[in-house]
N, C-alpha and C positions, 0 to 999 in steps of 0.2 A: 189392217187385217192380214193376218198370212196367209200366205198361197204356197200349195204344194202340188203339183201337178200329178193328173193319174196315174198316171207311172210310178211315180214317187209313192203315193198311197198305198199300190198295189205292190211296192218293194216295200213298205212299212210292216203290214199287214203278212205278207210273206215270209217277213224276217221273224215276227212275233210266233207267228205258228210253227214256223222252225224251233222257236226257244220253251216254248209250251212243252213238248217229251222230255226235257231237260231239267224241267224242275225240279228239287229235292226240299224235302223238309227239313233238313241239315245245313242245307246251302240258300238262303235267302237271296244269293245275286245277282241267279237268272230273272229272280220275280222283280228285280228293283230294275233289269235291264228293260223288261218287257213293259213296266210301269214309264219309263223313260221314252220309251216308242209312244205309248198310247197317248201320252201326254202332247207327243206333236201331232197327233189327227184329235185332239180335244182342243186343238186352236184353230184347227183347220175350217172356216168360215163360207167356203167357195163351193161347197158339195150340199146335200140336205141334212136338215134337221133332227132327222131319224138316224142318218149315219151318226153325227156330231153327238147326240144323245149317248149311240150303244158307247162308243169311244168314252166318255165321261162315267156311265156307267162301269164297263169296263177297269176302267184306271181307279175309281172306288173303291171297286172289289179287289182291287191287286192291292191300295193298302190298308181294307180291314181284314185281306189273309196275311199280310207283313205283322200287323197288332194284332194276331190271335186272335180277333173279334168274333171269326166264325172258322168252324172245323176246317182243315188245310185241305181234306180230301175233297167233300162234299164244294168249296170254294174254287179249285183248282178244276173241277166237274163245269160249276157256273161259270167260269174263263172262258172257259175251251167253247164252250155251247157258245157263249157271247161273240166270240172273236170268229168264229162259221158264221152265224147272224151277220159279223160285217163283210165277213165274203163274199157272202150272198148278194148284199143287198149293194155292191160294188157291181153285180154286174145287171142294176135292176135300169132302167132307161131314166129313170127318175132320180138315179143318182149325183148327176151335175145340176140337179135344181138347187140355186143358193138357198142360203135362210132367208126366212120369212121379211128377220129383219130390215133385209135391203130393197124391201116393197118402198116406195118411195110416198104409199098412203099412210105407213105409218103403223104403230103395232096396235092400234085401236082400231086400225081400219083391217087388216090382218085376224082379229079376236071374230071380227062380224062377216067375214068370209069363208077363212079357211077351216074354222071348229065345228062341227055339225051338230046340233044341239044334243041328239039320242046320247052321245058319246062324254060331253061335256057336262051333262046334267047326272051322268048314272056316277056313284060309288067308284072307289080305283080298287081295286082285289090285289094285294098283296098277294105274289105268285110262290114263291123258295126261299123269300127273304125276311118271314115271319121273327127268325131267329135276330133281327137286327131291331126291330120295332122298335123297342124299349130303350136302347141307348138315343139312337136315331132322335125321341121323341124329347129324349132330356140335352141333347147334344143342340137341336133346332131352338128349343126354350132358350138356352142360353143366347145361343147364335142370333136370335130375334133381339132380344135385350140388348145387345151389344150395338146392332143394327140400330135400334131404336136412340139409342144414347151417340150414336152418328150421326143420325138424322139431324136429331137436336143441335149437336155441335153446330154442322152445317149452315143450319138455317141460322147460327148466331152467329155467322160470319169467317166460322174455320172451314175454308175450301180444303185447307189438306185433309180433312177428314173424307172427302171425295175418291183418293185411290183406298182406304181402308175398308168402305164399304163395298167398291166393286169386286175386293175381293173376297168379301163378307158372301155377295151375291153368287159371285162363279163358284164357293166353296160348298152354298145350298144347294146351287141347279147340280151339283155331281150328288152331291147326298140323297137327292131326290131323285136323277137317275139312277142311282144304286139300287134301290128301293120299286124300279119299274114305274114309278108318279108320275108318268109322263105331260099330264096337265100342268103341276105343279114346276117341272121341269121348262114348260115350254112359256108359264109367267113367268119365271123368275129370266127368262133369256128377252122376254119382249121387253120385261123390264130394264136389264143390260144394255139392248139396243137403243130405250128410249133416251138411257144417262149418257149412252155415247152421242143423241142428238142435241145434249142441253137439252132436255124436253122434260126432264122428270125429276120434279121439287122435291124440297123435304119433306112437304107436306101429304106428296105423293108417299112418298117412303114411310112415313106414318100410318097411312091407311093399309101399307101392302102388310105390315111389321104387324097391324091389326089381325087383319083377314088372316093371314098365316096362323097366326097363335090361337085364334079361335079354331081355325080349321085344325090342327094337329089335337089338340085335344078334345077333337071327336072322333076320335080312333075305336071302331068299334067292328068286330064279328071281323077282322083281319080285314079291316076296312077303313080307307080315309073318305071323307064326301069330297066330291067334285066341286069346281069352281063354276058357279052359275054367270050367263051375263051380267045381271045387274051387281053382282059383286066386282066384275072384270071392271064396269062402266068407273064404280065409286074408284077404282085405285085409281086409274086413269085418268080421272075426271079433270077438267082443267089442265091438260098438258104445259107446258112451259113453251113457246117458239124460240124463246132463247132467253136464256138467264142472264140476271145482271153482271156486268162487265165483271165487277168482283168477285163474284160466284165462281167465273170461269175458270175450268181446270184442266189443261191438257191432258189427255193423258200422260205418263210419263214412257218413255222411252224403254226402262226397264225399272223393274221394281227394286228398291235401296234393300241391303238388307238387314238395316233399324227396322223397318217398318215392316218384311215381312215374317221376321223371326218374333217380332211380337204376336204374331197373328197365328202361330203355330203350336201346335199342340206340345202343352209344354211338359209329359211326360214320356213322349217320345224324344223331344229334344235332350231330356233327362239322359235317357238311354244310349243314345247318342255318346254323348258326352261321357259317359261315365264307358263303355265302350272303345272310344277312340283315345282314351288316356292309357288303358289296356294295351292296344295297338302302337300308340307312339312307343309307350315306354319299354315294350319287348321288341321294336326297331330299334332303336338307339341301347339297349343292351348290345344289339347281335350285331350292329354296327360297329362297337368299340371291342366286340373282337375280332370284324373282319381287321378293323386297323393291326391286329400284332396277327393275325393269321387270316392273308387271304383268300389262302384255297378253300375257301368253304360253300359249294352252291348252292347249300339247302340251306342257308344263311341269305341269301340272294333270294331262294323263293319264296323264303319266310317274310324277307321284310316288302318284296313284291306285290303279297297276296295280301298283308296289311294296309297298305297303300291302297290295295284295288278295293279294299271291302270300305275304308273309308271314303273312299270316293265313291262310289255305289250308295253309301247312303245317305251319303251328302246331295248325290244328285234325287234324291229322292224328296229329301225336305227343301230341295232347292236351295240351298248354300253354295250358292255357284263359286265363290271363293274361296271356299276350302275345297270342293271338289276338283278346281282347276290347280289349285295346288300340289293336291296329289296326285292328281293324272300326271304333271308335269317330273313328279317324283318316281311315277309307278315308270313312265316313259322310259329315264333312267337307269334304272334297276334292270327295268326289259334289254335295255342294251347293254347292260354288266351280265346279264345272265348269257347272254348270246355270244359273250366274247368278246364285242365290238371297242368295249372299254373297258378300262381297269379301273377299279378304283382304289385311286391311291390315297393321302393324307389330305390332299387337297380338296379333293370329292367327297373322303367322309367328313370331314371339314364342314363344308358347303349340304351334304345331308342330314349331318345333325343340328347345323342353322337353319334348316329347315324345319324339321322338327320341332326344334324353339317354336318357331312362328305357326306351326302345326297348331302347338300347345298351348300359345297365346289368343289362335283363334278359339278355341275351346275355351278358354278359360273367359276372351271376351261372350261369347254366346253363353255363358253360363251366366255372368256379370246382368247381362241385356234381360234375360229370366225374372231376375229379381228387380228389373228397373231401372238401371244405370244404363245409359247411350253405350249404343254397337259402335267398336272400333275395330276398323280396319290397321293390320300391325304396319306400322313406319318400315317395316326393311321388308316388304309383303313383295310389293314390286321390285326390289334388287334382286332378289330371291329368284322371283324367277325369270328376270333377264337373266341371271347365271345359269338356274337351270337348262334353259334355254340352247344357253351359248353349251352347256358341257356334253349334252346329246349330240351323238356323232349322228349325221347326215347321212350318211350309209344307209340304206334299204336294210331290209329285215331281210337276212335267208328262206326260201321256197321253203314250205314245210312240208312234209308228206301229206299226200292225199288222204283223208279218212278210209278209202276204201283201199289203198295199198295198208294201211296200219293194223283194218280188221282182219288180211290175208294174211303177213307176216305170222297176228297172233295167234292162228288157225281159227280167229271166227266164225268166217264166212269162209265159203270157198269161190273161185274168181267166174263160178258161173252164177254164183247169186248175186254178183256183182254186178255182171254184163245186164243181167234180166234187169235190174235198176235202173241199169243208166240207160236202157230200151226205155222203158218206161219213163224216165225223165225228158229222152230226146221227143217225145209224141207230145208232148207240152205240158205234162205233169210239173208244177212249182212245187215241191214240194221237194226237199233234202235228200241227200242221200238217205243218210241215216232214217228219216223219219219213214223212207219205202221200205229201207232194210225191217223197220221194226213193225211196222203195219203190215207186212208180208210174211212175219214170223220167222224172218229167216234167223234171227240173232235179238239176245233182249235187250232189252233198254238199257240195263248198268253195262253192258259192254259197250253201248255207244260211247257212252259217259266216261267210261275211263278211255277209250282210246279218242276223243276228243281231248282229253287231257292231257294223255301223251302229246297231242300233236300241238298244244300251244306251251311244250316244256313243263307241265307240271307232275310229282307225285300222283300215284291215284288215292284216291281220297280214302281217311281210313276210317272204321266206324266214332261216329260223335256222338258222345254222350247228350241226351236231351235233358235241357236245363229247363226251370222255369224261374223269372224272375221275382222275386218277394221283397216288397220296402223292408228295410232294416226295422223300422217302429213296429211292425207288423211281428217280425221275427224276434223282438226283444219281450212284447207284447206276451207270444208263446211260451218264449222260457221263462217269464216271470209266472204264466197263470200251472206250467208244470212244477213251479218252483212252491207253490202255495199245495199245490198237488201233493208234493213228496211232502209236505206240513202235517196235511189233513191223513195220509197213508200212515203217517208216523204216529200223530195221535189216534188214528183207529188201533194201529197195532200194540200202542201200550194200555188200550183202554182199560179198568179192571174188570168187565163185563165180558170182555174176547180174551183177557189173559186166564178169568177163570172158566172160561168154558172146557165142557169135558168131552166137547165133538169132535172128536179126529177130523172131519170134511172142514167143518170152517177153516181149523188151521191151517189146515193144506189149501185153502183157499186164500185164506191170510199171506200166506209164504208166499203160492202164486202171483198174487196180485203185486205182493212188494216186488219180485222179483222184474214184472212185467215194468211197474213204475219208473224202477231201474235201468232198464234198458232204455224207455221213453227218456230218460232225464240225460244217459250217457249218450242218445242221438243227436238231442235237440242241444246239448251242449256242440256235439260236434260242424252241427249247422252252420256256429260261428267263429268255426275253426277255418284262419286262411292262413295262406303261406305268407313267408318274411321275402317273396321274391322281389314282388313289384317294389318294394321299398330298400333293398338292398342293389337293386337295378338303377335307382336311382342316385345312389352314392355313388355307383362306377361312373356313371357324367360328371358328379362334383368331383370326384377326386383329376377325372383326364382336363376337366374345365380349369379345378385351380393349378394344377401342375403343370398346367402351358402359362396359365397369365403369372407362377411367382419364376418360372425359368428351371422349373425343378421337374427330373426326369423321376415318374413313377410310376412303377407297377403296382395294380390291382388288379388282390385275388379274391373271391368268394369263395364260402366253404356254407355246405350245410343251408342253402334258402331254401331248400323243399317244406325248411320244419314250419310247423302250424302253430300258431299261437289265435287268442282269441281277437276277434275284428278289433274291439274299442282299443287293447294293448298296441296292435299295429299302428291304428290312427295316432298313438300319442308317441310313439317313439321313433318317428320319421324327424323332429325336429332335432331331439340330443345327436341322433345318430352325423347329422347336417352340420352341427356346433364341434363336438367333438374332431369330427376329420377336418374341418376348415383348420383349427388347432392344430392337429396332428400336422396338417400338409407345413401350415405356418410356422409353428414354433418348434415342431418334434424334428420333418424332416429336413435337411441340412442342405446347402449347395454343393454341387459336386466336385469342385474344388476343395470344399472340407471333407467332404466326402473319403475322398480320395486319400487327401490327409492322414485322413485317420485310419486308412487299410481297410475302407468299405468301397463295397461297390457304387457305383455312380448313380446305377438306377437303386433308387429305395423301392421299400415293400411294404404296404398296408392291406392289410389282411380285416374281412368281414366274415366273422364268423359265427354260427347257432346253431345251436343244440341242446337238448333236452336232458336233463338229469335232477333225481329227484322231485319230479312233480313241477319243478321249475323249467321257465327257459333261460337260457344264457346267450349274452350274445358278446362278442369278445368284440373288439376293435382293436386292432397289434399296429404298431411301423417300429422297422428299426434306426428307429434317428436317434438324438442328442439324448433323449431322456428326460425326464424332471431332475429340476437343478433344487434339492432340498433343502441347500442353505439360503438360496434366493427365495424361495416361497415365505423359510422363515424368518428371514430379517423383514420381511414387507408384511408379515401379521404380526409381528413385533412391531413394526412402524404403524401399523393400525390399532393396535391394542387388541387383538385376538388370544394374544397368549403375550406373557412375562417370558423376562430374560434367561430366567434362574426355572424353567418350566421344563419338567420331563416328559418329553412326547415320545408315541412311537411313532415312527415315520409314518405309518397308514394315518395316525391323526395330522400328520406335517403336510401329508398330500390331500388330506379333506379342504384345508383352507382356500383353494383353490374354485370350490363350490358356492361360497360368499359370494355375495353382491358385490358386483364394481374390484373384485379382486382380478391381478392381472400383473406379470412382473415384465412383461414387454416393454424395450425401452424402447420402442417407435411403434406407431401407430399406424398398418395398413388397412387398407379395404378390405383384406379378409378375415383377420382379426385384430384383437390386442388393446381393445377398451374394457374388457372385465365384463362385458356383457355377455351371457350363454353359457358360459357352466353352471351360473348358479339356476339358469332355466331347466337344464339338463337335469340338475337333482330333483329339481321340483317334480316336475315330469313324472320321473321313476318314480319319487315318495309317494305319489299321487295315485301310482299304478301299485303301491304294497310291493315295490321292485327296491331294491340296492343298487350301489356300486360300487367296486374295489380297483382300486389302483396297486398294478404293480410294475416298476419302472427301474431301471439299470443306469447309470452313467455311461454315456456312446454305448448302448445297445441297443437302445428302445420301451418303449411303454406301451402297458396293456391295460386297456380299462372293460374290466368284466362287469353287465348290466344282470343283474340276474332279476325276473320278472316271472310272475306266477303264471302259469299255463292257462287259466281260465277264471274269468272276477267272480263267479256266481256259483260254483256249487263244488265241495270237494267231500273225501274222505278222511272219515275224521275220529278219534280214539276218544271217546266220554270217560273225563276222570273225576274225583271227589277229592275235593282237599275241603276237610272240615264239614260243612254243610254245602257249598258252593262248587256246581259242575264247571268244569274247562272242555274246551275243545280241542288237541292234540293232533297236528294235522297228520295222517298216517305215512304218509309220504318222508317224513322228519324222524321216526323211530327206527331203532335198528334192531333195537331188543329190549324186553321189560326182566327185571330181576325182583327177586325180595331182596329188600335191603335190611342183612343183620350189623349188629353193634359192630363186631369185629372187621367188618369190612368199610368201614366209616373212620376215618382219619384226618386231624389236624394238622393245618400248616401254618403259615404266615398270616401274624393278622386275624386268627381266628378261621381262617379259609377253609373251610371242609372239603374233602377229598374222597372219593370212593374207589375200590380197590377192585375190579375187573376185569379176573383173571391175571394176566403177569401188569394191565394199564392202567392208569390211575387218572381219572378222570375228575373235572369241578362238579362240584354237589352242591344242587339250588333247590332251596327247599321252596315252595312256591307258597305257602302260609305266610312266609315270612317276605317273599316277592311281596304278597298282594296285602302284607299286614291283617292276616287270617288268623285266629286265634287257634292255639296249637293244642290239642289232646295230648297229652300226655301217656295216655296207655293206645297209642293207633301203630299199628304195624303197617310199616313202612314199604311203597314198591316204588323203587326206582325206573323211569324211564329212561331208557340210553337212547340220547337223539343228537343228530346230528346235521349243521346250518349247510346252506350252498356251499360256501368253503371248504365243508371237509372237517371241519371243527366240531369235536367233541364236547358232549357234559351230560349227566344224568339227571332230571327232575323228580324230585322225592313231589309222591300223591299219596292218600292213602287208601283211593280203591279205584279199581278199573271198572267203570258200568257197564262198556261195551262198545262194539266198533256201530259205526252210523255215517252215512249222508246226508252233509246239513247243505243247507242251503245258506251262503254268506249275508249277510245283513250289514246295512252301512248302520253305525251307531248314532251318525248324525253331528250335525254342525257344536253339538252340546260337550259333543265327547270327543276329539281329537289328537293325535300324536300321543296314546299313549303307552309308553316304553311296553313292548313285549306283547298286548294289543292289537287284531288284523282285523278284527270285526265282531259279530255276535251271528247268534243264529236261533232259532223258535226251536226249543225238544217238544218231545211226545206229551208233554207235560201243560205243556203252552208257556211253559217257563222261555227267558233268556239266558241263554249260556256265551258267554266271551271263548274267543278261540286265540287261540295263544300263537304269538308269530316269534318261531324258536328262532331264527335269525336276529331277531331285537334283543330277544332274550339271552343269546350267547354274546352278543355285541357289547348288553348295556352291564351286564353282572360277570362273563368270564373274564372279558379281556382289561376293562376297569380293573 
């Protein structure tokens, strides 16, 4: 049992109520500190049960206001009340009465003394915590089940299931003090007591796992019923004086954390995790440019504050091994920011090996979610012997007093000062700050910022309020808007509302499309994120492989603000991975050749994106060796991909490189050069209705442009008619439409038709004869002048323009793939299928052929 002495209690409890003014609903860290206190007076055994309950309670409510479970104002209201209640009850005479537990008759003999029957037989009245009922009631069901299916183990001879359910039980007795159940609260603790004496079977655990599930589901008029005697007797009944030798389970010493991250809610662990991936990976960005630019401090207190927030919630779910991690890192930082140390190569060295093993914990607790055994990372503990050792010794510098800080600012003046610290020397515990603010002399955000100032931070600036939404939830949405903008389409061509002769409907018709519009260009936006976090992650690959091949490289980024859609991000963190491994490997050169050749020693690869025509792009540049195009062709020569006597243009000489197992590397390292990963790369892109173009110099360097559609799911689109059969023309692709007369229609080589626009003369695709359309003869001709990512020109002969529209993309299905010129289909007004035309394939497979 722990022992905390009163003192101690009463500097617990003091310190909480100092951090209670301090809370923000922007800043979650004070709640997770004050959760971290209450947490050690909920272990606290040597004082009473009434204290030991509020504390449990208490720590409850700290984290269903962390999960939004209940309003943050009306919860942070019930804190404050709760944490006075153990004020009080701190200075009651009865407060160093132990728990009942350590009666030495026993908690049966405790049930028939200390409960008074009026009290134990009436109803429990849910007091302010009505709003919690309903999870509570489904959250206990489970929790009982679980319990139950322990039990069971137990009694068939699995004692380790023995520490799962004590902490089954200690997780109920706080849900129950949340909740004010203090009957319920105070069986489930005699319960505790009896399993700490070997006194309380499975058998026992069965009847308690009973009465419980019946009793919660008589929840009635904001009411649970009470626990009677004879119900107390039956769980009770038959105590155990001591269980069979095999049975027996010490407690353990400390809880693994296999066993207790199974035990944890696993959509906070979610959150967690997907959060502190966030945080590493914009540390280890701002890392790898303290490495070329040291003087940066808000570089320092960015990666500080990421540290401290993952440790904050770490110590909250109790991952005492990531949170010691980065306390051990935040240490660090704290002594980079003060001066004390530099960090030099060696440091961010050893911080972004930290990181790694950051990331590794993360990834094992992600792993542990779905089943697979928690591991702790093998260089977990070198790690932080080093950090350890690289923390300089040195005391921290005196900081200013909070009340010199308020006067500097002209907050206060130094007589509202003095009257504080009167008031504090008469035996007032309570803060400066907290008199200053109870006294009105100065508000609460001036505390706040000038405690900030005083432990070297920014003041904090407005944060935008997010709310979290599962992705299936959010795809969900735009699919049932996407049916939306279906059914608006076919209302609007209906011939019932086209022939109507009601001015109001129209204008109501109009309205509504237009509103639909807006809805459809939000909800796309929804899942619109930046290219940073994954372009963040390339500057570690590029500094990682440019130390292990000996090659000095600069990385730069251009352009990570732009936004493309989630699923596009998720699939192009691999080519982007493949591609620079290559580039570092085969493209950049050693510096000895380097030099050679009247280059600079350090090379430059360059990540770049941005947005043009509808599309993104995303360039990947270095100035190395180049592609060697006589080497690519002798080796699809030796494959059979092309003949001897074959006229290629070099953009098809550079495609071969995309095949499977292609690879003209005459040795084979670790980082590439088996032919494995380009031809992943293309798939990738094919996949995402994306390209890519190679364009490459002899010792200059090579640029591989990705070009990828801005959004999979809904664009802007021109309805054309060729013959009987609508197209879809994406509008983003046109630059201008013409009539196309006789005179401006011209032959060339081959039959090749040619159009004559203005002084240019452009390819002319009749798309009847694309799609083997049968041709009218008497149709007057409109040329569409469109033009691919590249920049590449050509006209499309249609012979009628329907009208501009927002379709909604449609995948055609496993039946219909890869086909030339081809991006998908979409539902018209009509409830017909219209195919959308992907002018990129199209100027690919008919201009440049």
């Amino acid at each position: 049992m722990n022992h905390i002495s009163e003192n101690g209690v009463h500097g617990i409890i003091s310190k909480i109520t100092s951090l209670l003014p301090l809370i923000e609903k922007t800043d979650l860290t004070i709640l997770t500190n004050i959760l971290s206190e209450l947490l050690k007076l909920c272990s606290v055994k040597s004082y009473s049960i009434q204290f030991t309950n509020l504390a449990l309670r208490a720590s409850k409510l700290v984290e269903t206001i962390l999960l939004n479970d209940v309003p943050f104002e009306s919860g942070c209201k019930r804190l404050s009340e709760g944490i006075s209640k153990m004020n009080d009850l701190t200075r009651m005479p009865d407060f160093r009465c132990p728990f009942p537990a350590e009666n030495k008759e026993g908690p049966v003999a405790e049930t028939a003394t200390t409960k008074s029957d009026d009290i134990e037989q009436q109803d429990i009245v849910l007091e302010d915590a009505v709003d919690l009922v309903d999870k509570f009631i489904v959250s206990v069901q489970s929790v009982l089940e679980d319990l139950e299916g322990k039990a069971l183990s137990l009694e068939n001879g699995s004692s380790e299931e023995l520490s799962a359910i004590k902490r089954i039980l200690h997780t109920m007795k706080g849900e129950f003090g949340v909740l004010n159940l203090q009957v319920y609260a105070s069986l489930i603790h005699q319960v505790e007591a009896a399993i700490e004496k070997n006194e309380f079977s499975s058998e026992n655990m069965l009847r308690l796992k009973d009465i419980l599930g019946k009793k919660i589901l008589q929840f009635d008029n904001n009411r649970f019923p009470g626990i009677d005697d004879e119900e107390r007797k039956y769980i009770f009944e038959n105590l155990l004086h001591s269980l069979p030798e095999e049975s027996q389970s010490p407690c353990p010493q400390s809880q693994s954390s296999n066993d207790f991250i199974g035990n944890q809610d696993t959509s906070l662990l979610s959150d967690f995790i997907t959060e502190s991936r966030d945080h590493i990976n914009n540390a280890e960005c701002l890392l790898l440019e303290l490495e070329s630019d040291r003087d940066k401090p808000e570089h320092l207190n960015s990666i500080f504050r990421a540290c401290h927030t993952i440790k904050g919630v770490a110590c909250f779910l109790n991952l005492e091994d990531v949170a010691t991690l980065a306390h051990a890192v935040e240490n660090l930082m704290d002594q980079a920011r003060q001066k004390k140390i530099t960090l030099n190569s060696a440091l961010i060295d050893l911080l972004l090996g930290t990181m790694d093993c950051l990331k590794e914990f993360i990834n094992n607790i992600e792993l542990q979610i779905k089943g697979e055994p928690y591991k702790i990372p093998e260089n977990y503990r070198s790690i932080m012997g080093r950090l350890r050792d690289a923390v300089s010794s040195d005391t921290a510098q005196p900081r200013k007093l909070l009340g010199e800080i308020l006067i500097e600012k002209g907050d206060i003046s130094e007589d509202m000062l003095e009257n504080a610290l009167q008031i504090q020397n008469q035996g007032d515990r309570r803060k400066i700050g907290q008199i200053l603010v109870q006294e009105k002399n100065v508000p609460e955000k001036k505390i706040n910022d000038a405690l900030n100032l005083q432990k070297g931070l920014k003041l904090p600036k407005n944060v935008e309020e997010t709310v979290r939404v599962p992705v299936a939830r959010l795809d969900q949405l735009i699919d049932a808007i996407g049916e939306a903008v279906i059914a608006q389409s076919m209302l609007t061509a209906d011939p019932a509302v086209k022939g109507s002769t009601s001015q109001s409907l129209h204008t109501k018709i109009n309205q509504a499309n237009m509103i639909m519009r807006q809805i459809q260009e939000l909800s796309m936006s929804m899942r619109m994120v930046s290219v940073k976090s994954t372009f963040q992650k390339m500057a570690r690959l590029v500094r990682d492989l440019s130390k292990k091949s000996g090659k000095q490289v600069e990385f730069m980024m251009d352009g990570e603000d732009t936004e493309i859609d989630k699923t596009v991000v998720e699939h192009i963190g691999d080519p982007l991975i493949h591609m620079i491994r290559n580039s570092i490997d085969h493209g950049i050169e050693m510096a000895d050749e380097r030099e050679a050749n009247g280059k600079s020693q350090v090379a430059k690869i360059s990540l770049k994106a941005y947005h043009k025509a509808g599309n993104v792009f995303i360039e990947i540049c270095d100035d190395g060796r180049g592609l060697n195009k006589e080497s690519i062709l002798e080796k699809a020569i030796e494959r059979g991909y092309c003949k001897p006597g074959d006229k290629l243009s070099d953009q098809e000489i550079y495609d071969f490189i995309f095949h499977p197992g292609f690879s003209t590397a005459k040795q084979i390292t670790d980082i590439s050069g088996r032919g494995v990963g380009m031809d992943v790369v293309k798939k990738n892109i094919d996949t995402l209705r994306g390209s890519i173009e190679i364009q490459t110099e002899k010792n200059k360097g090579t640029t591989f442009t990705i070009r990828l559609p801005l959004t999979l799911a809904i664009i802007d689109g021109m309805v054309v008619r060729v013959h009987d059969s609508l197209y879809i023309v994406p509008t983003l692709s046109i630059i201008e439409t013409i009539a196309a007369k006789d005179e401006m229609i011209e032959s060339v080589l081959n039959d090749q038709k040619m159009i004559r626009v203005r002084t240019d003369h452009l390819p002319l695709i009749y798309l009847s004869q694309l799609f083997g359309i049968k041709i009218k003869l008497d149709s007057q001709y409109i040329a569409l002048i469109v033009e691919d990512a590249l920049g590449k020109r050509a006209a499309l002969m249609v012979d009628e323009i329907i009208g501009q529209q927002q379709v909604v993309i449609k995948n055609l299905g496993n039946g219909v793939i890869n086909v030339p010129g081809i991006s998908g289909g979409a539902i018209m007004s009509d409830g017909t299928v219209s195919l959308i035309l992907d002018i990129n394939g199209i100027i690919k497979n008919v201009v440049d052929k």
